[in-house]
MARPA-45398 format. One record per residue: residue in three letters; x, y, z of N, C-alpha, C in turn. Coordinates in steps of 0.05 Angstrom, whole numbers, padded with zeros to 5 digits, always signed. Layout:
N
ALAXYZXYZXYZ...
***
This chain:
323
UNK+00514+00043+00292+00490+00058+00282+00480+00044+00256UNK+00461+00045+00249+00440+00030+00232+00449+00047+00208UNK+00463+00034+00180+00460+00041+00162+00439+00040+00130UNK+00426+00039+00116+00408+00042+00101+00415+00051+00074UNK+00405+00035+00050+00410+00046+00028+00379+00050+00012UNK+00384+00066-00006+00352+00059-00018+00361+00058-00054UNK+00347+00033-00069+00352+00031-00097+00331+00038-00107UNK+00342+00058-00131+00317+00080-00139+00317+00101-00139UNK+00321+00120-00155+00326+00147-00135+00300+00168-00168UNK+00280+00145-00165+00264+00164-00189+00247+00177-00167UNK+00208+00183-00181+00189+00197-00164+00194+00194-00133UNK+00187+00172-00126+00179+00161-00096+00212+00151-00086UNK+00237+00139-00105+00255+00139-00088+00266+00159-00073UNK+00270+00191-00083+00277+00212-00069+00263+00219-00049UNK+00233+00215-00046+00219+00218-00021+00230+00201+00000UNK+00236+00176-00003+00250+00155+00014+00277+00173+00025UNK+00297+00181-00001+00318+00185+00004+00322+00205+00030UNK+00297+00224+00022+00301+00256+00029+00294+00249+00062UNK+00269+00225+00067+00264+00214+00102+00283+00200+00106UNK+00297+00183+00095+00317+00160+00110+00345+00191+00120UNK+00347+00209+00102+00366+00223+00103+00362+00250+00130UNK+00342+00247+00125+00332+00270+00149+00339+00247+00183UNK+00327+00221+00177+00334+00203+00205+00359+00193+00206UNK+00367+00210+00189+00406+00210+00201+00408+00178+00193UNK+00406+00154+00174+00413+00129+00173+00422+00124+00142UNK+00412+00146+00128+00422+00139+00097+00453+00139+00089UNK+00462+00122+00079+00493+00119+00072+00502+00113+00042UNK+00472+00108+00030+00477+00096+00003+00458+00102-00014UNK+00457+00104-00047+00438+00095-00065+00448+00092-00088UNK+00420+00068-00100+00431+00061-00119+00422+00066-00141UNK+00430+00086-00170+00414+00096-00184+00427+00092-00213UNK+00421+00087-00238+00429+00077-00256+00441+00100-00279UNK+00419+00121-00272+00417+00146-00290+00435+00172-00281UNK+00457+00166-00300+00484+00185-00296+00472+00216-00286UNK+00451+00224-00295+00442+00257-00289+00434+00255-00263UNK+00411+00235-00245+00398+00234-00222+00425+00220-00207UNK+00450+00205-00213+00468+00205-00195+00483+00225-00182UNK+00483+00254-00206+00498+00275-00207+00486+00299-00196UNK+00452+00295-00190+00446+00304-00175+00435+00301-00154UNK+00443+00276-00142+00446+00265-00113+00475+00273-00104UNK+00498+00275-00121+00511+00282-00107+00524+00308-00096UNK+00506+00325-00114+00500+00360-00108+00491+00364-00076UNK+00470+00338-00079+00450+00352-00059+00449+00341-00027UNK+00466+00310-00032+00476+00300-00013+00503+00296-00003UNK+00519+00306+00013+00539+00297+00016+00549+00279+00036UNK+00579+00272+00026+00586+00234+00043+00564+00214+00035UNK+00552+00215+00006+00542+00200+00008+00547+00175-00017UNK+00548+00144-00007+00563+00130-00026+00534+00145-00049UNK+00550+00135-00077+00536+00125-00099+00539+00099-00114UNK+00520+00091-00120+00532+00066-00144+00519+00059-00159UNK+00522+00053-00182+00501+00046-00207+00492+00018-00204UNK+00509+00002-00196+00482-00020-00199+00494-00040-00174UNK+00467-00052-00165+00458-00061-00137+00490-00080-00125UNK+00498-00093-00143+00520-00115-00128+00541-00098-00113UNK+00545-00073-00124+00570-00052-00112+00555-00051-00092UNK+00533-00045-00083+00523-00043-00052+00518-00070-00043UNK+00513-00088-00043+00510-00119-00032+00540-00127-00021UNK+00551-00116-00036+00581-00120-00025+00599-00095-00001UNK+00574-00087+00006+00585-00061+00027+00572-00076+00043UNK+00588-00085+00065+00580-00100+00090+00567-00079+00108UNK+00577-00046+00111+00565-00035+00123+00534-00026+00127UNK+00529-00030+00104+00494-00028+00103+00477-00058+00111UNK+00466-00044+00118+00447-00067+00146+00417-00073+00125UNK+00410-00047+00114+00375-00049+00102+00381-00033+00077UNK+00361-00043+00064+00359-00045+00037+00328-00024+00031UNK+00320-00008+00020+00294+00000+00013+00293+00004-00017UNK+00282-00011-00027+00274-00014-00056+00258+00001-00075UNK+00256+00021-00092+00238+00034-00096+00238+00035-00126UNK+00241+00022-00134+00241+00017-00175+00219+00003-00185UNK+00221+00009-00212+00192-00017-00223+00184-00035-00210UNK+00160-00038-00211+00154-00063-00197+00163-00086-00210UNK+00163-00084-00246+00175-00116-00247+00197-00135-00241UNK+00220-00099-00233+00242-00110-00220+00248-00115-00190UNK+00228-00121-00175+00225-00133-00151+00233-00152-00135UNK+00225-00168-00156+00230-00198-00139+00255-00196-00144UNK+00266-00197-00167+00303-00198-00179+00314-00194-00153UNK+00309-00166-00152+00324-00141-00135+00318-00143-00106UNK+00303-00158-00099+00301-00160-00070+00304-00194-00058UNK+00304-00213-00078+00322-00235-00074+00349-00225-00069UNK+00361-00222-00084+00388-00216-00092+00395-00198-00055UNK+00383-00176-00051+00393-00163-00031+00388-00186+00001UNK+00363-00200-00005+00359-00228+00031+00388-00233+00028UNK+00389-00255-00004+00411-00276-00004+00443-00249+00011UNK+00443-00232+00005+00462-00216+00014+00465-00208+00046UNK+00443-00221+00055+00442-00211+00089+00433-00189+00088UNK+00414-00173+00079+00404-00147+00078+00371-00150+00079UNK+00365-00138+00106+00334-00131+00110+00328-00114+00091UNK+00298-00120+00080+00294-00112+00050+00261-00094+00063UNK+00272-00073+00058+00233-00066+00056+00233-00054+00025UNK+00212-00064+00010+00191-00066-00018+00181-00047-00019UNK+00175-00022-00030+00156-00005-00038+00134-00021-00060UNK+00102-00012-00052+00086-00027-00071+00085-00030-00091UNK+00072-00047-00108+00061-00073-00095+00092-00092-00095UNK+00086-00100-00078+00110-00121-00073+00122-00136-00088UNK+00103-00155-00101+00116-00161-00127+00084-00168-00143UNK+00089-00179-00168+00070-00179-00188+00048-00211-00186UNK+00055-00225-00162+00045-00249-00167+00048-00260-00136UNK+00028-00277-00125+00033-00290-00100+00049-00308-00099UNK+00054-00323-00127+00082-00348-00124+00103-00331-00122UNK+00114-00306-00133+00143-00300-00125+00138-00280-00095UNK+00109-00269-00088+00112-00261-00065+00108-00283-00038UNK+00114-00307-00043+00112-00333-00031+00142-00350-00022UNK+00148-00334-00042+00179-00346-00053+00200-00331-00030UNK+00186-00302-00045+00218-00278-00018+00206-00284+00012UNK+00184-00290+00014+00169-00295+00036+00196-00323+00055UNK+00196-00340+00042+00204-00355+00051+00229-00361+00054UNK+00236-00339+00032+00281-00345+00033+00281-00316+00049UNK+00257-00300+00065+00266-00278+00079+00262-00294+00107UNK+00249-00313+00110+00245-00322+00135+00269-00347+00140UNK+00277-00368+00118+00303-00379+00117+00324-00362+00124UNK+00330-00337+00112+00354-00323+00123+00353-00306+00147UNK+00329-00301+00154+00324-00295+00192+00332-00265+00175UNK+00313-00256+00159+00314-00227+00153+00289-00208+00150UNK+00290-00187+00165+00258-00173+00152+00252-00162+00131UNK+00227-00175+00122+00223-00162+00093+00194-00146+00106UNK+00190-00124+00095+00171-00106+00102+00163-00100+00072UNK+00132-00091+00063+00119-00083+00035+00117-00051+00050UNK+00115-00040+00032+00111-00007+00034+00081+00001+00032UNK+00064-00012+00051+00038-00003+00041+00030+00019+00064UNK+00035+00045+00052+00029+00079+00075+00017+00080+00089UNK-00016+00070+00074-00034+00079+00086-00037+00066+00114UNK-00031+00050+00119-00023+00033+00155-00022+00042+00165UNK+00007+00072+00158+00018+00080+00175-00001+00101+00179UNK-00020+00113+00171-00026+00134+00168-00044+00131+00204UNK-00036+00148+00226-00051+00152+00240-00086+00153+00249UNK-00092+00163+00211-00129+00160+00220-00125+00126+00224UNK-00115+00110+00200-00132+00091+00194-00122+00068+00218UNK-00103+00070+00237-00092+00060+00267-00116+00066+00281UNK-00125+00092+00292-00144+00101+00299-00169+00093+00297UNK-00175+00088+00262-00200+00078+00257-00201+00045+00266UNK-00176+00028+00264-00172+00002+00268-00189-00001+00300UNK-00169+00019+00314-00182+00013+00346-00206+00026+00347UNK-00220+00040+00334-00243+00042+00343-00263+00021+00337UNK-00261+00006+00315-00278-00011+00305-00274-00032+00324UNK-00249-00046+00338-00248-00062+00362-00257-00053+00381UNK-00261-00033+00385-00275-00020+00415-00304-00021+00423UNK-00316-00031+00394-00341-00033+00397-00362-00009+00396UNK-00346+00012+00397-00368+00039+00402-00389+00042+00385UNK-00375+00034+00359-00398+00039+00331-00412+00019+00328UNK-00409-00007+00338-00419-00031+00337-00416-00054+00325UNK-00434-00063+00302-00421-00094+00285-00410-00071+00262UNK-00387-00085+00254-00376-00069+00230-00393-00093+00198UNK-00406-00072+00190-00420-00087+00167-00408-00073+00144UNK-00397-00051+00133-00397-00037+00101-00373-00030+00094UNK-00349-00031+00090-00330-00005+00082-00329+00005+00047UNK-00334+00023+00038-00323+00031+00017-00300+00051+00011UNK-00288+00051-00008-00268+00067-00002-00263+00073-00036UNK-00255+00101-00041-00253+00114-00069-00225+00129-00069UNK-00229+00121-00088-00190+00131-00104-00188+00137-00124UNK-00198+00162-00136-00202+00184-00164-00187+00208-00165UNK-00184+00199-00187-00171+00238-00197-00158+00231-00226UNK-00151+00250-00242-00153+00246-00268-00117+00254-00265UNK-00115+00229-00285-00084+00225-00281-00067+00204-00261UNK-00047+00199-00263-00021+00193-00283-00025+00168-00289UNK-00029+00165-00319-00039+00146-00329-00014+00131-00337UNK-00019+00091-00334+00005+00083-00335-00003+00061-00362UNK+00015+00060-00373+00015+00043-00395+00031+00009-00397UNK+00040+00001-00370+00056-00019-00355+00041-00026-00335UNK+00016-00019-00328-00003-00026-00308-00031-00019-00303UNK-00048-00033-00294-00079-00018-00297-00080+00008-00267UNK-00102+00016-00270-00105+00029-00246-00110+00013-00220UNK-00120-00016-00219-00127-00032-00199-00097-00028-00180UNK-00077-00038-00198-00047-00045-00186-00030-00017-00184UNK-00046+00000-00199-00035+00029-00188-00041+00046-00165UNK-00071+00048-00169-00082+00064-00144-00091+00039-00121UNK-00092+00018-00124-00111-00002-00103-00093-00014-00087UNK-00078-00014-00087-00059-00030-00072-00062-00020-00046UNK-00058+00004-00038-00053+00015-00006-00088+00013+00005UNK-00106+00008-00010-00135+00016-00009-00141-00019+00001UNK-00129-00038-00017-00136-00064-00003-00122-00072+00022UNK-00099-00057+00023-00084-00065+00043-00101-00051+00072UNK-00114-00033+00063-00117-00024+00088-00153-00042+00100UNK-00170-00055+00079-00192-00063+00079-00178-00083+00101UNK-00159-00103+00096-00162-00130+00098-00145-00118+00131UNK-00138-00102+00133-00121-00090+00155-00147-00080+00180UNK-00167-00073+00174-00191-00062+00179-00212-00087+00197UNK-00204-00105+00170-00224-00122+00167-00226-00152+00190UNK-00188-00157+00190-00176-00167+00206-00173-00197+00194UNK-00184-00201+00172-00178-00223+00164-00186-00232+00118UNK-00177-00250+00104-00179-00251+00081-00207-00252+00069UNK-00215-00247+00051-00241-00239+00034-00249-00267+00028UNK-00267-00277+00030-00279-00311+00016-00286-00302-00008UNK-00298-00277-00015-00301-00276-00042-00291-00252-00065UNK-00281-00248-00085-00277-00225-00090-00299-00222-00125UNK-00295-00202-00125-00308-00195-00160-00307-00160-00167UNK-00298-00163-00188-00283-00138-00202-00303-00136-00229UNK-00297-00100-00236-00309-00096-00264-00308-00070-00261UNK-00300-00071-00294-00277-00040-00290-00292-00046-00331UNK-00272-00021-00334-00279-00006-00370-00238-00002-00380UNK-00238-00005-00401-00215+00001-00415-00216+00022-00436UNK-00210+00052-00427-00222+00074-00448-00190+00078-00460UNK-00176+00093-00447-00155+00094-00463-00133+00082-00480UNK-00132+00050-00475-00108+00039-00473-00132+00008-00475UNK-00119-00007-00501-00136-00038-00500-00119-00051-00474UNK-00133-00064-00454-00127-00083-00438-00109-00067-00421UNK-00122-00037-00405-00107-00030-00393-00131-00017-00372UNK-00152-00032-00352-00170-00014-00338-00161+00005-00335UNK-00180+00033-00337-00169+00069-00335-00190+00070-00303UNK-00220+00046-00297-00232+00053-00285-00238+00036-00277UNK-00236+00017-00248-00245-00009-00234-00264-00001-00212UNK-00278-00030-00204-00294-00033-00184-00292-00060-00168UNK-00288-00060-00143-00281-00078-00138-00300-00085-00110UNK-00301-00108-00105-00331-00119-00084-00324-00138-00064UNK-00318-00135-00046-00300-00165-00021-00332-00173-00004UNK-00327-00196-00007-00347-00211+00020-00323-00220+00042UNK-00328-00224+00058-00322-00235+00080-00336-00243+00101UNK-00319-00269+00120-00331-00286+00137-00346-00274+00157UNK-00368-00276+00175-00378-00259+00185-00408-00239+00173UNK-00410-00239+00137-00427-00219+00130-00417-00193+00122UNK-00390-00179+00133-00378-00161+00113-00376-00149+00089UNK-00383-00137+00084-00377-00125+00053-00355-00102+00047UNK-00339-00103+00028-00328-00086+00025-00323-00072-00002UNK-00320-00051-00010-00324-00034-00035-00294-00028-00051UNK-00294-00018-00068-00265-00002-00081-00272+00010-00103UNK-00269+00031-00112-00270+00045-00130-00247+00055-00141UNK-00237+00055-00166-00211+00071-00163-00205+00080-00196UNK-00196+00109-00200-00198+00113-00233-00183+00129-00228UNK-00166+00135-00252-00144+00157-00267-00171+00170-00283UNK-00189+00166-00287-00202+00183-00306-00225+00186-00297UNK-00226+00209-00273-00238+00226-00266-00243+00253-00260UNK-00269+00269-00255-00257+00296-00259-00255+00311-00229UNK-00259+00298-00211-00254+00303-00180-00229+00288-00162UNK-00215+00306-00147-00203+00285-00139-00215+00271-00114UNK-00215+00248-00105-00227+00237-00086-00214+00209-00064UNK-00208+00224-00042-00190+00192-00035-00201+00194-00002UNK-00227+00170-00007-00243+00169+00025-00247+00139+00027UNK-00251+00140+00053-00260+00114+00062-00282+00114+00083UNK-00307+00108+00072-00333+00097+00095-00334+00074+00110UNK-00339+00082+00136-00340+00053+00150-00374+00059+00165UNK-00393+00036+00159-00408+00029+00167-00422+00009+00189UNK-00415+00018+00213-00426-00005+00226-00450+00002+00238UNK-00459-00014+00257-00489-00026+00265-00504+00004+00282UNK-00481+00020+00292-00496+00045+00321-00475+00068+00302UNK-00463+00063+00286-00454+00092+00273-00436+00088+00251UNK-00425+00108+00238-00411+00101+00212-00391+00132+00213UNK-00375+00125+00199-00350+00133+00198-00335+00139+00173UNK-00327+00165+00167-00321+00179+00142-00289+00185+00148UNK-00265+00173+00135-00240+00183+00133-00238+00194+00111UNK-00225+00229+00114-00229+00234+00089-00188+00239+00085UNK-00177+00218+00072-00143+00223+00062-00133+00253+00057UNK-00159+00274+00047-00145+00296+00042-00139+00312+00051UNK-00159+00312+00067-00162+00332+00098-00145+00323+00122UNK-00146+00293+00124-00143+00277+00146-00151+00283+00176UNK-00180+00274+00166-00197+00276+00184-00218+00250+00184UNK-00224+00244+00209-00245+00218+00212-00266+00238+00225UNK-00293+00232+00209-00317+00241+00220-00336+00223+00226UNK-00345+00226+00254-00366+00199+00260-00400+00213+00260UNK-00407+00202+00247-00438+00207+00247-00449+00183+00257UNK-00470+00197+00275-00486+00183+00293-00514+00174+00277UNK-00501+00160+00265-00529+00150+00246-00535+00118+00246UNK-00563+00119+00232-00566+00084+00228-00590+00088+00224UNK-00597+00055+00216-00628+00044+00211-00639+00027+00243UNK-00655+00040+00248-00671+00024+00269-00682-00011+00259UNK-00695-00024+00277-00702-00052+00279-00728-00047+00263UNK-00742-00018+00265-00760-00008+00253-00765-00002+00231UNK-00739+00003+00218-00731+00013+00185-00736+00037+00190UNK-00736+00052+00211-00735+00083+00207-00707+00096+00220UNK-00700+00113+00196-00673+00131+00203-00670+00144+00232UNK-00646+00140+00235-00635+00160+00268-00622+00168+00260UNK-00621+00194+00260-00587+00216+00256-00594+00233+00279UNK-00576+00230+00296-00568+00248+00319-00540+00263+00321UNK-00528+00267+00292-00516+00291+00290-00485+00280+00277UNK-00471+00297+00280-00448+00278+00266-00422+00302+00283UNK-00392+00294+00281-00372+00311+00284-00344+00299+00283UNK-00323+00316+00279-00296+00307+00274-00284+00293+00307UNK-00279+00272+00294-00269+00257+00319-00247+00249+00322UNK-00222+00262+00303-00196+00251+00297-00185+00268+00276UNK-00158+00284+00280-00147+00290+00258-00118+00286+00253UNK-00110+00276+00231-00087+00256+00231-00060+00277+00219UNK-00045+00259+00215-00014+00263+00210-00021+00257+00177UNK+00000+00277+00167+00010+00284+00141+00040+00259+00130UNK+00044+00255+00140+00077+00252+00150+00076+00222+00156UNK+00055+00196+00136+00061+00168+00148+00089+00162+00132UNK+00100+00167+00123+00120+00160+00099+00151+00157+00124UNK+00151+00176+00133+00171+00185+00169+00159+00159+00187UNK+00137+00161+00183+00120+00138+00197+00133+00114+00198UNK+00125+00107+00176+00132+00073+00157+00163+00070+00164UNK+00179+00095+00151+00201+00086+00156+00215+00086+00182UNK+00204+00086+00206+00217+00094+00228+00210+00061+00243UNK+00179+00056+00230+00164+00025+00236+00194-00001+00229UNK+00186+00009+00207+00212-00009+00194+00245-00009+00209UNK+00248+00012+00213+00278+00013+00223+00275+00006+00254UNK+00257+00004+00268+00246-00005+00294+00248-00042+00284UNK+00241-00043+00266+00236-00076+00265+00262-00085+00253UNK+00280-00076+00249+00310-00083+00237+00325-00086+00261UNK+00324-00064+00284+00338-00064+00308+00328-00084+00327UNK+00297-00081+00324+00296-00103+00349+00286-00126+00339UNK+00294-00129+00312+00287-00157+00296+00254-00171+00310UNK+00231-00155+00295+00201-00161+00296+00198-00154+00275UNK+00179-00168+00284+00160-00173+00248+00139-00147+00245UNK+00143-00135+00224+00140-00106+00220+00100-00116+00218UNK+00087-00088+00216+00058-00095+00212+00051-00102+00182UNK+00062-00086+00167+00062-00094+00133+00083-00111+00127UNK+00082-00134+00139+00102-00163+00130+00102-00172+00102UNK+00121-00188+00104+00111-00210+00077+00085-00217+00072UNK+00084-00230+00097+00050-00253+00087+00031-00228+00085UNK+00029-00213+00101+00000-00194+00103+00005-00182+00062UNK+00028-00176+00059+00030-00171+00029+00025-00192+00007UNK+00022-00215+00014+00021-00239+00001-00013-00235+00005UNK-00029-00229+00017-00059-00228+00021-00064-00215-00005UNK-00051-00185+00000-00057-00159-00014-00056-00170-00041UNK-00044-00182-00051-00037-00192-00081-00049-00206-00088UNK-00053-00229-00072-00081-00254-00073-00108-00233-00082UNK-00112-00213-00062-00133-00205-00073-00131-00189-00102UNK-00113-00178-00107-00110-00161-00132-00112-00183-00157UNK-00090-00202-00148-00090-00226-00172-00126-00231-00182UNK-00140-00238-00159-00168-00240-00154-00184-00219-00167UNK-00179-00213-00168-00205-00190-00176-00189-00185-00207UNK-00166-00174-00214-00155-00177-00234-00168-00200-00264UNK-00166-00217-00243-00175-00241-00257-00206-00241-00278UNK-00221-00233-00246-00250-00227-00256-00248-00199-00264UNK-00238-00188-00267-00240-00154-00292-00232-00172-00312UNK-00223-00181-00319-00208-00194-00342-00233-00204-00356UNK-00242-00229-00343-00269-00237-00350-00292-00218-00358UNK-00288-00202-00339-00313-00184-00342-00307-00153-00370UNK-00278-00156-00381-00273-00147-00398-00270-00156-00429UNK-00270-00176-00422-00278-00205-00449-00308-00211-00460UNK-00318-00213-00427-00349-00210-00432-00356-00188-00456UNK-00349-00168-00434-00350-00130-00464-00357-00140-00491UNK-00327-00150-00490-00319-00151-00527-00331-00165-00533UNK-00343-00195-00523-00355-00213-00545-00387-00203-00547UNK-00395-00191-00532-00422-00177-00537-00422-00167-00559UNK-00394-00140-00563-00400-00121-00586-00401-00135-00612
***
């Protein structure tokens, strides 16, 4: 039987813990903080503990590794577990840079191990759904996506909002999109925090004529987490909260005059990609395949963040030397 550990046991590691533990495969975790060890072991029982990662690297019985700590400690912590013979899946973002997500890329594929990135939204049934419809042709040429990620709060002082909220939002564009952006450009504001975007904007071209959107802020007063898809005979509204895809039968004629012939729910999804992801993953450990959120597809996601990152940067330098 397939054993599993997960390192981390803060916000999002217990969510891991609480699914890996419900699919009957959890055997381990690894948590640093004497109080969250002591109450994992209230709440779980038979279950190892250990404070730091080598006491589990050295348990031959665990097969997979799920990582769920700072991102800066990533790469460390998920080298360390390949070189150990341990399939590693990453909770986002994978790591902080395309040279070290280039790096596990390649000592995960030297050691004939799967490394999987944690990006949800994949799993999430609308956005599967929305994938095949846009190949099916129904709606037509896919020309627009935008997609928004607001709500006021949890503001991080170790990261902007781009690499907080955008990560699962690019992953799912280029997932959508089916292939990498030729262009990117960003521009965002720094209200709370110098050199810390609270509010980005982000703009993809791609091959083909494509456009794609991102919006994404901790400092807003609505919460908001949708994605528009625009193509040529209709367009398409996922809304994350509801989980629901609505297709409206709309467009611009050859004429420049509007058609709306009505609109309705055409899909309503699963709560529950997190059960999802991890069941994807433990499917790709057993029958050793390459999971859908791989290395390289995560090595994109970062390319683009690095990218756009870059140009906020610029475009936040610009700011200052104005004033």
């Amino acid at each position: 039987m397939l054993k599993t550990a997960v390192v981390g046991a803060g916000n999002w590691g217990r969510n891991l813990i609480r699914t890996l533990a419900q699919l009957g495969v959890l055997a381990a975790v690894v948590e640093k903080d004497p109080a969250k060890r002591l109450d994992l072991v209230k709440t779980y029982k038979n279950l190892k503990i250990y404070a730091d990662l080598p006491e589990l690297l050295n348990d031959p019985g665990i097969q997979a590794v799920f990582i769920a700590t700072p991102v800066p400690t990533h790469y460390q912590l998920a080298r360390a577990a390949l070189l150990a013979g341990k399939d590693v899946f990453l909770e986002k973002p994978l790591v902080l840079s395309t040279v070290e997500a280039r790096k596990m890329v390649e000592l995960a594929g030297a050691r004939e191990r799967v490394l999987m990135a944690g990006h949800l939204l994949l799993y999430q049934p609308a956005v599967q759904w929305l994938k095949q419809y846009i190949l099916s042709g129904a709606a037509g040429e896919l020309r627009i996506l935008s997609q928004e990620r607001l709500k006021l709060g949890r503001v991080r002082s170790n990261e902007d909002v781009l690499w907080s909220f955008g990560v699962h939002d690019v992953a799912v564009l280029l997932f959508l999109v089916g292939r990498p952006p030729e262009l990117i450009e960003a521009v965002g504001q720094c209200v709370l925090q110098p050199q810390i975007a609270d509010d980005v904007y982000v703009h993809l071209a791609f091959k083909g004529g494509v456009k794609a959107h991102l919006h994404v802020s901790w400092l807003w007063p609505e919460q908001r987490r949708s994605l528009t898809v625009v193509c040529s005979e209709a367009m398409l509204v996922y809304d994350e909260l509801e989980q629901t895809v609505t297709l409206h039968r709309k467009g611009i004629s050859a004429g420049l005059t509007a058609r709306d012939l009505g609109s309705e729910v055409v899909f309503r999804g699963s709560a529950e990609p997190l059960r999802l992801e991890c069941e994807h993953f433990l499917r790709a450990v057993k029958e050793r395949k390459t999971p859908l959120s791989d290395g390289k597809s995560a090595v994109e996601v970062i390319r683009v963040l690095e990218g756009a990152s870059e140009k906020l940067r610029r475009s936040l330098t610009g700011q200052a030397d104005l004033l």
